[in-house]
N, C-alpha and C positions, 0 to 999 in steps of 0.2 A: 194916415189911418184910413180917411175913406177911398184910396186908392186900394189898399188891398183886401178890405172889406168888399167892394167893385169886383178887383179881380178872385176873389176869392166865389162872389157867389155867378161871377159869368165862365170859371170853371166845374162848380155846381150844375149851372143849366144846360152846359154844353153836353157835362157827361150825363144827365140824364134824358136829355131829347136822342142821346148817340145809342140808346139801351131800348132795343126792340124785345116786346115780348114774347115769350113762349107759347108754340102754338100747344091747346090743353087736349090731350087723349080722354075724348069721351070715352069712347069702348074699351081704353084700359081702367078706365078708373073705375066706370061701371063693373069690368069682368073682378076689380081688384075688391070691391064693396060686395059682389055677390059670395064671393068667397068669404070672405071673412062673415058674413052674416047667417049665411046659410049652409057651408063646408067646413066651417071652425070644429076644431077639437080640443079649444084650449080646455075648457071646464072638465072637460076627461080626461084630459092627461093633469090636470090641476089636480082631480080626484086621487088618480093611482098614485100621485106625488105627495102627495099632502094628507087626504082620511084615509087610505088602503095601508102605505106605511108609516104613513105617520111621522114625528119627530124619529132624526133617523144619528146614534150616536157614531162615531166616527168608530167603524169595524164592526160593527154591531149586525146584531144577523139582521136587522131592517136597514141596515145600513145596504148588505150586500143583495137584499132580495129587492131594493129600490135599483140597486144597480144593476142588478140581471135583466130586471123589467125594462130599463134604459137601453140596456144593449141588443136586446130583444126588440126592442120595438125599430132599433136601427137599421136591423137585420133582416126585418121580415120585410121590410118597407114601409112600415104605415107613416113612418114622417119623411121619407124619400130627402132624409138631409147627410146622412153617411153613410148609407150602400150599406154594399159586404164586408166591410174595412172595420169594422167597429169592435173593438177588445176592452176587456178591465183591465186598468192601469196596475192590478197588483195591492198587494199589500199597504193598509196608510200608518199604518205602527200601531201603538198602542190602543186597547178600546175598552168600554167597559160598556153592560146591558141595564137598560132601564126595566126596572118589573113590575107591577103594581102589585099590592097587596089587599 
C-alpha cells in the first residue's frame, strides 16, 4: 500500500516538474481585449436580432426579414465571417404569423 501510494505520487512530481510553462502574448492579449471593449458590435447586432424583429415564428415574415438582414450583413462584410458565399437555406415548412390586437 505505501509502495504505490510512493510510486504513485513520485510519478505525480515527475510529471509535473517535466511541464514547462507557456510563454503569455502580451500584445495579443492586449490587442484581443481592445477589440472586444472598444470594436464590439455585439449589442447591435443583439439589437437588430432581438427588438428590431423581434420573436421571430418559423416562416414568418420576421422570420425572413431577420434572415435577409443575416445574409446581408454576410455579404456586405460587416462581420467578415462568410464573405460572398452566404444564401438562404430555402423554405423551413409550415408557419403561422403572430399579430397583436
Amino acid at each position: 500500500m505505501k509502495r504505490a501510494l510512493f510510486l504513485s505520487l513520485a510519478v505525480l512530481t515527475i510529471s509535473l516538474s517535466a511541464q514547462s510553462p507557456e510563454p503569455v502574448d502580451s500584445a495579443a492579449i492586449a490587442k484581443i481585449r481592445e477589440h472586444g471593449l472598444q470594436k464590439s458590435q455585439v449589442m447591435e447586432t443583439m439589437f437588430w436580432l432581438t427588438d428590431r424583429y423581434g420573436p421571430r415564428l418559423t416562416g414568418s415574415k420576421e422570420f425572413e426579414e431577420a434572415g435577409d438582414w443575416t445574409v446581408n450583413s454576410c455579404r456586405t462584410g460587416a462581420w467578415r465571417a462568410c464573405g460572398k458565399s452566404a444564401s438562404r437555406s430555402g423554405a423551413a415548412g409550415r408557419s403561422s404569423s403572430f399579430t397583436r390586437r
